[in-house]
C-alpha positions as a LaTeX table, in Angstrom:
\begin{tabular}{lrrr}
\hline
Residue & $x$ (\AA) & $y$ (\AA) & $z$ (\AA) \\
\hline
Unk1 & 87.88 & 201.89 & 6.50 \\
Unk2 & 87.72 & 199.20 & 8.99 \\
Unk3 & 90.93 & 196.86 & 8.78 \\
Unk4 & 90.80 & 193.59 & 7.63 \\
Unk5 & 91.09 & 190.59 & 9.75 \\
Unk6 & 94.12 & 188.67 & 9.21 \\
Unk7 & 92.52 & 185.47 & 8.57 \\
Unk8 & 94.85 & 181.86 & 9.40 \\
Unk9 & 95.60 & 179.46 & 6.33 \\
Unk10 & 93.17 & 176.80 & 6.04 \\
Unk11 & 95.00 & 173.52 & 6.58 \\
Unk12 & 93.61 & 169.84 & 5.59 \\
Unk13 & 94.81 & 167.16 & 7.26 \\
Unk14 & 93.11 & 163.49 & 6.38 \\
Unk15 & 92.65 & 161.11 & 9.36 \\
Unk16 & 91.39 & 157.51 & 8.89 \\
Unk17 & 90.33 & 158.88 & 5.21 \\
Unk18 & 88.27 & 161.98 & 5.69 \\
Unk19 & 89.85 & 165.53 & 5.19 \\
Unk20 & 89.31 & 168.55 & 7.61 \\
Unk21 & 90.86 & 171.47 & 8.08 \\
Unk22 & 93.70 & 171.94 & 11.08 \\
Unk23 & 91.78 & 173.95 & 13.31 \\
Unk24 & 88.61 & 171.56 & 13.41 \\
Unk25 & 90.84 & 168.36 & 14.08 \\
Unk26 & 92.83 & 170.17 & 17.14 \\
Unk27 & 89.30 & 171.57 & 18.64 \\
Unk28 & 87.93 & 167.65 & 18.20 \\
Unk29 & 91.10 & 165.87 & 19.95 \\
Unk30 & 90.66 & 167.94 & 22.55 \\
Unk31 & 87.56 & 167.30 & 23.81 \\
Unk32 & 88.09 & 163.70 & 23.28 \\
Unk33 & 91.31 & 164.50 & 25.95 \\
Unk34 & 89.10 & 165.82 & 27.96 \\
Unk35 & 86.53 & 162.76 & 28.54 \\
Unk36 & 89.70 & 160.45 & 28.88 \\
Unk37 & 90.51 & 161.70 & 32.15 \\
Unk38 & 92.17 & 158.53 & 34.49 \\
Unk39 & 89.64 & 156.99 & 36.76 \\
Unk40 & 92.10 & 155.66 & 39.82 \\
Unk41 & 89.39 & 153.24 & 41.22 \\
Unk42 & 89.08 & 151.36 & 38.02 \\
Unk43 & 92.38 & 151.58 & 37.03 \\
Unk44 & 94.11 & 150.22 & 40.18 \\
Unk45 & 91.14 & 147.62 & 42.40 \\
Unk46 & 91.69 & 147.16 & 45.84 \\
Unk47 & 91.21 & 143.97 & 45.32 \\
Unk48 & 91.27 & 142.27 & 41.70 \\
Unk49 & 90.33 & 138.45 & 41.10 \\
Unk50 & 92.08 & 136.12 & 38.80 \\
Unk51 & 89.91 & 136.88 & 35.64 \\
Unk52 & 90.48 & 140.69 & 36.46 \\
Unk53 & 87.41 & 141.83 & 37.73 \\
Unk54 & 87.07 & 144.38 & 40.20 \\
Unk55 & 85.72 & 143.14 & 43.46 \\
Unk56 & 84.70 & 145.60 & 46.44 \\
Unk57 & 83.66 & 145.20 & 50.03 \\
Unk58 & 79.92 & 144.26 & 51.09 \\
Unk59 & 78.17 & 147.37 & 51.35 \\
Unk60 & 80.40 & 149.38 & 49.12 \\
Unk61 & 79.59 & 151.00 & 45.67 \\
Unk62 & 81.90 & 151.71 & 42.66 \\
Unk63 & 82.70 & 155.58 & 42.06 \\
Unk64 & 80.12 & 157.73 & 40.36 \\
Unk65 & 81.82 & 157.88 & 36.76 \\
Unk66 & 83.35 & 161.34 & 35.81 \\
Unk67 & 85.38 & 162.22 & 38.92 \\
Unk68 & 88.65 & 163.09 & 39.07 \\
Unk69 & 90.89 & 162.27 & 41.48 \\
Unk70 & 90.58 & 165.98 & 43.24 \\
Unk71 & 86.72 & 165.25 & 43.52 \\
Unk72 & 87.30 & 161.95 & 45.85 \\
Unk73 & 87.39 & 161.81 & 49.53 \\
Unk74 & 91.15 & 161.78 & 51.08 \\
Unk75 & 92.46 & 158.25 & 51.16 \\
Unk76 & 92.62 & 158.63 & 55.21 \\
Unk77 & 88.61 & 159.80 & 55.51 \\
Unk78 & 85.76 & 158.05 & 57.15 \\
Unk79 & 84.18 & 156.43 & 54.11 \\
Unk80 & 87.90 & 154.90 & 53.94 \\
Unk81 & 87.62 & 153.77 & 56.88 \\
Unk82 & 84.58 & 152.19 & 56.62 \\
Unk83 & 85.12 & 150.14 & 53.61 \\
Unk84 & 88.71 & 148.70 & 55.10 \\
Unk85 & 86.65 & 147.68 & 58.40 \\
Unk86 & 84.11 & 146.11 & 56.60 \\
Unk87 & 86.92 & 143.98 & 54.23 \\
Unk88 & 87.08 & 140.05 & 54.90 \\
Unk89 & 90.59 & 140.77 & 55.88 \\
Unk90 & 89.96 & 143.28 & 58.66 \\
Unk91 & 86.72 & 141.11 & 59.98 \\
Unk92 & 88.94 & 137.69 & 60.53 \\
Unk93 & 91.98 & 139.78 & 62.00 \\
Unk94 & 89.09 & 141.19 & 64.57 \\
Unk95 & 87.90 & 137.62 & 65.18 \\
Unk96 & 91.49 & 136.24 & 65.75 \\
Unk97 & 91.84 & 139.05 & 68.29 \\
Unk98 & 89.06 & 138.89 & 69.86 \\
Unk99 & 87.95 & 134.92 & 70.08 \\
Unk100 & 90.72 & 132.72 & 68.89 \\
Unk101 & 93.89 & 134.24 & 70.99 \\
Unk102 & 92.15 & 133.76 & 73.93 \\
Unk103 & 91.18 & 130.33 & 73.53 \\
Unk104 & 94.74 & 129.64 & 71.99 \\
Unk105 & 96.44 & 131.09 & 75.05 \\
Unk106 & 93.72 & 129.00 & 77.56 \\
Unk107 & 94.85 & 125.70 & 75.17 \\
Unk108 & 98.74 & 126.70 & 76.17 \\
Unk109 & 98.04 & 127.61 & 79.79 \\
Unk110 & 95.86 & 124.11 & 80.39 \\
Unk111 & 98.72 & 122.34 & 78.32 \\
Unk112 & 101.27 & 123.57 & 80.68 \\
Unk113 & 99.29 & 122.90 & 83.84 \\
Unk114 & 98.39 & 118.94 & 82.81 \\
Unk115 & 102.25 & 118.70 & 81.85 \\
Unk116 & 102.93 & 119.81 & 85.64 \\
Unk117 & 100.44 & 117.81 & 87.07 \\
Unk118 & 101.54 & 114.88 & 85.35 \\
Unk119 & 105.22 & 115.48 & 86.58 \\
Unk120 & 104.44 & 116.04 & 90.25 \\
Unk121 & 102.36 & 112.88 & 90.48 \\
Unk122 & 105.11 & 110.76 & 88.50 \\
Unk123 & 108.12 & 111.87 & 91.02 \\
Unk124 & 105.77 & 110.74 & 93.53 \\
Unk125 & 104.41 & 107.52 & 92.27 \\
Unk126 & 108.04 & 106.08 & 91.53 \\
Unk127 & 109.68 & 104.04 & 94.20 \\
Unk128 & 113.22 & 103.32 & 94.72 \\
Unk129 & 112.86 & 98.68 & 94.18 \\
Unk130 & 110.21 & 98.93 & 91.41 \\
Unk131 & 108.02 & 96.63 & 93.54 \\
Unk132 & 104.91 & 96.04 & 91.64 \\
Unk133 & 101.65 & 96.14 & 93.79 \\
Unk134 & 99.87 & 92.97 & 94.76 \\
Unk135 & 96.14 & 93.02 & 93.05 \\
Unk136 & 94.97 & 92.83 & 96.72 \\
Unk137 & 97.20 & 95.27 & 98.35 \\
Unk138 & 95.36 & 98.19 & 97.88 \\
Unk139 & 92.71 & 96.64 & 99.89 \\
Unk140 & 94.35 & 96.07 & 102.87 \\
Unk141 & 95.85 & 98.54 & 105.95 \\
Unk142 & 99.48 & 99.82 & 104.95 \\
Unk143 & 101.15 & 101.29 & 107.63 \\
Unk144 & 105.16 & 102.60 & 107.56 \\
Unk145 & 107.68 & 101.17 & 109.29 \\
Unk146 & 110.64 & 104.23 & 108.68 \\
Unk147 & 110.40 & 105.00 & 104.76 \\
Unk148 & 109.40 & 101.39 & 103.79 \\
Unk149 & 105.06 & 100.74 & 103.82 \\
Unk150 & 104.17 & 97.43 & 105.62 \\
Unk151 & 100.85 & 95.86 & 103.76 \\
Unk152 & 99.13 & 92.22 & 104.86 \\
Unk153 & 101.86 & 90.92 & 102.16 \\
Unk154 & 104.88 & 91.53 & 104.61 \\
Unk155 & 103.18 & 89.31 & 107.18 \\
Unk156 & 103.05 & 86.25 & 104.87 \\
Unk157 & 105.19 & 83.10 & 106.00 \\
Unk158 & 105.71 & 79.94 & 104.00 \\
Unk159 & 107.65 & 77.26 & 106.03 \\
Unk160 & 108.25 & 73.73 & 105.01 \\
Unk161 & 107.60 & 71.38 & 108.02 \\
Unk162 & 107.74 & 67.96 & 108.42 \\
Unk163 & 104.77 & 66.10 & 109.62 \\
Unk164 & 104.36 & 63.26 & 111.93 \\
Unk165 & 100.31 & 62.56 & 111.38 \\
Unk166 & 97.22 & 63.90 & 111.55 \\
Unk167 & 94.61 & 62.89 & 113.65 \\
Unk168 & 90.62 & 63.74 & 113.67 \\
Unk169 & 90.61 & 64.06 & 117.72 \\
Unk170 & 92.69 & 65.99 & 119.60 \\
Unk171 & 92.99 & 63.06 & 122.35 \\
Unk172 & 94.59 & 60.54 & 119.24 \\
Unk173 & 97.18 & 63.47 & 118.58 \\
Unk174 & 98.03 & 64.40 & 122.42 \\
Unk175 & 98.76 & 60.80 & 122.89 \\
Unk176 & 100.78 & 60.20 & 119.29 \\
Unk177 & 102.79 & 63.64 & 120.46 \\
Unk178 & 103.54 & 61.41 & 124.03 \\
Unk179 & 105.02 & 59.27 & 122.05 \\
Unk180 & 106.98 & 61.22 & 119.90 \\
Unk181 & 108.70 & 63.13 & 122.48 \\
Unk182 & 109.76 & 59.91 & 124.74 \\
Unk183 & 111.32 & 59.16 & 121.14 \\
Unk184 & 113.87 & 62.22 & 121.73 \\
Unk185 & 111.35 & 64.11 & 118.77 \\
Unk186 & 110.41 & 67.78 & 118.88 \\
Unk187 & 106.61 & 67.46 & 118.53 \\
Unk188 & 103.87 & 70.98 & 117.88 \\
Unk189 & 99.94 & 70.36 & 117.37 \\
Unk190 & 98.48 & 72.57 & 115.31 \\
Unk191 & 94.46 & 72.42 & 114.47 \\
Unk192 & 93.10 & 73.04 & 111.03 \\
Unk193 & 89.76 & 71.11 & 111.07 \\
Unk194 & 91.88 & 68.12 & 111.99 \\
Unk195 & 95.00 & 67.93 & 114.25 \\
Unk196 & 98.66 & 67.80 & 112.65 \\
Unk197 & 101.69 & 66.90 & 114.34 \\
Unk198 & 104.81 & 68.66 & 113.35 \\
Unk199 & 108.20 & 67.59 & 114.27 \\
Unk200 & 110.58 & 70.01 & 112.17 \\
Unk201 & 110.54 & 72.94 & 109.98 \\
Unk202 & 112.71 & 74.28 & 107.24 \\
Unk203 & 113.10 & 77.33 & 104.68 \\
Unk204 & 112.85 & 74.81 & 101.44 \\
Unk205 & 111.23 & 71.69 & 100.29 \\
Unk206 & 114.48 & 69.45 & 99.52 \\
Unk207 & 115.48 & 70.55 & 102.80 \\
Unk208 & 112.43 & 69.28 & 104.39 \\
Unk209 & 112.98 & 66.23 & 102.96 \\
Unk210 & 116.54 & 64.77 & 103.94 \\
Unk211 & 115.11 & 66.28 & 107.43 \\
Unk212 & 112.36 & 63.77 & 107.01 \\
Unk213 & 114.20 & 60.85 & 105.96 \\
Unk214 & 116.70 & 60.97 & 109.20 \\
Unk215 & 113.84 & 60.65 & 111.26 \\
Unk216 & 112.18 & 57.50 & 108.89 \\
Unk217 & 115.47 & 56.09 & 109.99 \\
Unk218 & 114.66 & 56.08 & 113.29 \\
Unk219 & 111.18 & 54.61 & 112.48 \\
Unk220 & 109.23 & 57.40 & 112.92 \\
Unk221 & 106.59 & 58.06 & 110.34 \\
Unk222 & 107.70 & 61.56 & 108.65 \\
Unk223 & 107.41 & 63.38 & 105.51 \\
Unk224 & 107.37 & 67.29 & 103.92 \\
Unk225 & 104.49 & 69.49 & 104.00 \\
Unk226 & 104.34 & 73.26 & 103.64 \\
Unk227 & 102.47 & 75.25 & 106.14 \\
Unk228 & 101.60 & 78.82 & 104.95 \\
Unk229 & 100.32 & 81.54 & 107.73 \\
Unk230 & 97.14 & 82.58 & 106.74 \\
Unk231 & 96.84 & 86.52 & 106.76 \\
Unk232 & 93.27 & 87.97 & 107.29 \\
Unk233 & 91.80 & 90.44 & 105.41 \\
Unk234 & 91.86 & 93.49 & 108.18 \\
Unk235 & 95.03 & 91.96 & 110.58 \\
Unk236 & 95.12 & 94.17 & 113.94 \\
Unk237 & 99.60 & 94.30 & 114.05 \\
Unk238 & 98.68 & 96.77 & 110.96 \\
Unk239 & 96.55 & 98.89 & 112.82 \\
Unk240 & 99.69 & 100.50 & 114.77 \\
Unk241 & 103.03 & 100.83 & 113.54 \\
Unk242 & 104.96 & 100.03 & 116.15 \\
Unk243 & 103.13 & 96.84 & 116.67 \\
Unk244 & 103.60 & 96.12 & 112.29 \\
Unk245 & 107.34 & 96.58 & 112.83 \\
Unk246 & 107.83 & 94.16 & 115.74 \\
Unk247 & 105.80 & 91.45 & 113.56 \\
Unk248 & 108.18 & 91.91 & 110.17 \\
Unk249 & 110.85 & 91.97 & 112.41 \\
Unk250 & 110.01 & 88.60 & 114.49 \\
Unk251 & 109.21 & 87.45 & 110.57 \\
Unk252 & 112.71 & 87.88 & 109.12 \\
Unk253 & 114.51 & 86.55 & 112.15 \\
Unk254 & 112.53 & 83.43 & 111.83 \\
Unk255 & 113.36 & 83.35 & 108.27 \\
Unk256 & 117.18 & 83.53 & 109.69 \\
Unk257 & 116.31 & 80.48 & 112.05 \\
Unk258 & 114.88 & 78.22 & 109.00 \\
Unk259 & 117.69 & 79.06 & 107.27 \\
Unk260 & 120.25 & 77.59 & 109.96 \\
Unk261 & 117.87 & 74.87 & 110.38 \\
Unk262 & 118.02 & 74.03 & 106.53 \\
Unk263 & 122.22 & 74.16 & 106.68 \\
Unk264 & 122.00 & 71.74 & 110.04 \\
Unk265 & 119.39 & 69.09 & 108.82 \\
Unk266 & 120.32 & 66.00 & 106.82 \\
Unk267 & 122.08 & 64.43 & 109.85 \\
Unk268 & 124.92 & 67.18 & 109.32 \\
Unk269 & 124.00 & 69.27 & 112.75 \\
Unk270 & 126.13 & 72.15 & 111.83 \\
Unk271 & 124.43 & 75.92 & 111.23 \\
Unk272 & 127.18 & 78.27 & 109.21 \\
Unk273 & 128.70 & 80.97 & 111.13 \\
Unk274 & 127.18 & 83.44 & 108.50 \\
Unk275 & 123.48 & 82.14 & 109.60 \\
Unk276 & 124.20 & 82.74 & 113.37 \\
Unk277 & 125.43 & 85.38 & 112.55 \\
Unk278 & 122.06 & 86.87 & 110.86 \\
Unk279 & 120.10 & 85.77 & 114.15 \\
Unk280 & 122.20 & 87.76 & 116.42 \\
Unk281 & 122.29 & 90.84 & 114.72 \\
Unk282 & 118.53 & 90.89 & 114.28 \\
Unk283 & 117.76 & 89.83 & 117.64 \\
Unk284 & 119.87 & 93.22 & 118.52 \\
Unk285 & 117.39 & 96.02 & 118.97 \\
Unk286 & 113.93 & 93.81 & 118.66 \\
Unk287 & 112.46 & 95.20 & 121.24 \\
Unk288 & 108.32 & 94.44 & 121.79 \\
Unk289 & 106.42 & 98.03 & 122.51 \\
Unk290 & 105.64 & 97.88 & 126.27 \\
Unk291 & 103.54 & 101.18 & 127.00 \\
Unk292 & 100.87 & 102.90 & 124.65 \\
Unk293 & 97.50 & 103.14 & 124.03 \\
Unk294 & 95.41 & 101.09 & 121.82 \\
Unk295 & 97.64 & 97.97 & 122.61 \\
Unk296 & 95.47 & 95.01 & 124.00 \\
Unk297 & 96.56 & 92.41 & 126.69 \\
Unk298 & 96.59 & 89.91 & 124.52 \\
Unk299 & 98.62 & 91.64 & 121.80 \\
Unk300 & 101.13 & 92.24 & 125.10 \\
Unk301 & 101.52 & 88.70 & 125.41 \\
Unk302 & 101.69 & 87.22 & 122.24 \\
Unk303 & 104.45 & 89.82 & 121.44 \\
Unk304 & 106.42 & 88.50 & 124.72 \\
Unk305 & 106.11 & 85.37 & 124.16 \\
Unk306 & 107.39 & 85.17 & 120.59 \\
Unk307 & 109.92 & 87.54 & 121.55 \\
Unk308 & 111.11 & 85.20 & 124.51 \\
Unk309 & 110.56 & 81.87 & 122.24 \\
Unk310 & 113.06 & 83.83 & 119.42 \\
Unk311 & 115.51 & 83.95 & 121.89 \\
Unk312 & 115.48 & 80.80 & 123.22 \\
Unk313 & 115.38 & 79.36 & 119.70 \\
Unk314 & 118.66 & 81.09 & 119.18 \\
Unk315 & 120.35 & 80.02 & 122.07 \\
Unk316 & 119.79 & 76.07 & 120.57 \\
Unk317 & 121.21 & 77.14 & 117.19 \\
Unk318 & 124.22 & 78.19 & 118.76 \\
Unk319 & 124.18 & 74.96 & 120.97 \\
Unk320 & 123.84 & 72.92 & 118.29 \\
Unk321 & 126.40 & 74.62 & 116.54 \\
Unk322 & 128.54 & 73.63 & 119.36 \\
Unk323 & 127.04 & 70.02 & 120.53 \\
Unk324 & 126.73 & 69.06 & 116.98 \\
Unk325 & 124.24 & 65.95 & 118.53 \\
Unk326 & 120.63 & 64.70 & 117.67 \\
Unk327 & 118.88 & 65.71 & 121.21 \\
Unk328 & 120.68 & 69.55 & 119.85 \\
Unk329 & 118.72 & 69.42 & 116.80 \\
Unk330 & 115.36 & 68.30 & 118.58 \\
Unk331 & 115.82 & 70.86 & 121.11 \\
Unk332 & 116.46 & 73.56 & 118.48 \\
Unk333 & 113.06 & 72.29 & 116.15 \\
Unk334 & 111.14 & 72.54 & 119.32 \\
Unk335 & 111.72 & 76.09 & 119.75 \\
Unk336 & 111.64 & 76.55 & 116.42 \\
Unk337 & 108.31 & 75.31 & 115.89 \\
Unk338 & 106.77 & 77.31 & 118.93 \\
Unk339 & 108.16 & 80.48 & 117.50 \\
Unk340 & 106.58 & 79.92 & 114.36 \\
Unk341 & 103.22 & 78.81 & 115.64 \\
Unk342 & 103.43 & 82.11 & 118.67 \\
Unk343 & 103.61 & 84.55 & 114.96 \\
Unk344 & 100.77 & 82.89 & 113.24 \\
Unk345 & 98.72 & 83.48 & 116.58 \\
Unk346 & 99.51 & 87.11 & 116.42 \\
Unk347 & 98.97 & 87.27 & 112.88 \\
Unk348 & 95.71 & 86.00 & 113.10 \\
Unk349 & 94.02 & 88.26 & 115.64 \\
Unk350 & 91.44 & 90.30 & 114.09 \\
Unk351 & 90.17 & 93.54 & 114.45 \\
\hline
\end{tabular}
């Protein structure tokens, strides 16, 4: 007699309102489990937007639904791979590799360079008296004279003279200049369309004037005038340096001269020590360049001659100094006034 299957209790359970026995209800919940399984892609993006959507790379496609985690690729395979190189993230870190930090570093390393540049050319642009540069300067010949440049505007002379006439023929001024000197007068022509008699010269204008009235005193037709040496635009003393430093040299010791002058006229005769001074110690070492090429005869002689007419002016400063008389003072304007009209010869010449 076969034996009789043992057969399990049926059990009713009720679940949202409709009764069934144990065994169906365990059988149906576990299938359900089954088609629950966790899908990683959805459940954790790679990249999630702020209304929670999923978003994935150009060019890649969601999951086929039903895998399991053991069916995907490894997370280090090629597909991977792909997506994360074709990301937005991964593209602009390639482009900030490969175009923008090389044109950052070029920006740095031109940067640095102009900064340089700009430093060398400062240090050698500044100069040690701030002297600001005439408009014409940089127009004209500049040669050096030691460390200090010598331009057409170290040759410029302004002297305050005082004039005895002028006359439209040179015959009327020789014979008005006769007459001045059997008067005792120092007496110079100079020509500028018409002839001008000078009979004194002086570094200032007031100067110039108590010079003038001593000699309307001793009726003899006077007043101030200034008399500026005219540079050219190309003068030849610039063309060699040895020839530019004798000229600014001969310049500031006639400067000195005036300046005595100025102390001495008025009727008072008497140059200060400090003034004689001056002249002797830039007579010291003032020294014409007598040998070299490219030096023309006449530049020889003009530089002589106001070199010997310097001195000689000196010597009457110091006589007057000592004499202290009228015919002193005449004798000292007379050199004076040749000295100043040899420099405006040599300043003149043109190449």
């Amino acid at each position: 007699m076969p034996e009789n299957k043992r057969k399990s209790p049926h059990v009713m359970v009720t679940f949202n309102g409709k009764k069934q026995t144990l065994d169906e209800w365990t059988k149906r919940e576990t299938a359900a489990d089954k088609e629950k399984l966790l899908n990683w892609e959805t459940a954790f993006p790679e990249n999630e937007d702020n209304n929670g959507s999923s978003a994935l790379p150009d060019g890649a496609h969601p999951s086929p639904a039903g895998k399991t985690c053991s069916e995907r690729r490894p997370f280090g395979g090629k597909k991977r791979r792909k997506i994360l190189k074709q990301s937005p993230v991964y593209r602009t870190a390639l482009a900030i590799k490969l175009f923008w930090l090389p044109v950052t570093a070029a920006i740095v390393v031109g940067m640095i360079t102009g900064l340089t540049l700009l430093i060398v050319f400062t240090s050698q642009y500044k100069t040690g008296n701030n002297h600001l540069t005439h408009p014409q300067e940089s127009l004209q010949p500049v040669v050096q004279q030691g460390a200090v440049p010598i331009s057409s505007r170290n040759l410029e002379l302004s002297v305050f003279v005082v004039q005895a006439g002028v006359y439209s023929s040179k015959a009327s001024a020789d014979q008005a200049a006769s007459h001045l000197r059997a008067q005792g007068a120092a007496t110079i022509e100079v020509k500028n369309g018409k002839t001008a008699i000078y009979i004194g010269a002086t570094r200032t204008e007031s100067q110039a004037r108590s010079m003038a009235e001593i000699y309307q005193k001793q009726n003899i037709p006077a007043y101030q005038k200034s008399w500026e040496t005219s540079v050219p635009a190309r003068p030849m003393v610039l063309r060699d340096s040895r020839i530019a430093a004798f000229t600014v040299q001969g310049k500031s010791l006639i400067e000195s001269l005036l300046a005595a002058s100025g102390e001495a006229s008025g009727g008072k005769y008497s140059p200060s020590e400090k003034s004689l001074s001056q002249v002797d110690k830039l007579l010291k070492g003032w020294n014409y360049p007598q040998t070299g090429d490219g030096i023309s005869g006449r530049e020889k002689k003009l530089m002589k001659a106001l070199r010997a007419r310097a001195i000689e002016a000196a010597g009457e400063v110091h006589s007057l100094k000592t004499r202290g008389d009228n015919a002193s003072f005449n004798a000292f304007q007379q050199k004076l006034l040749e000295t100043i009209a040899l420099y405006d010869q040599l300043i003149v010449l043109k190449q």
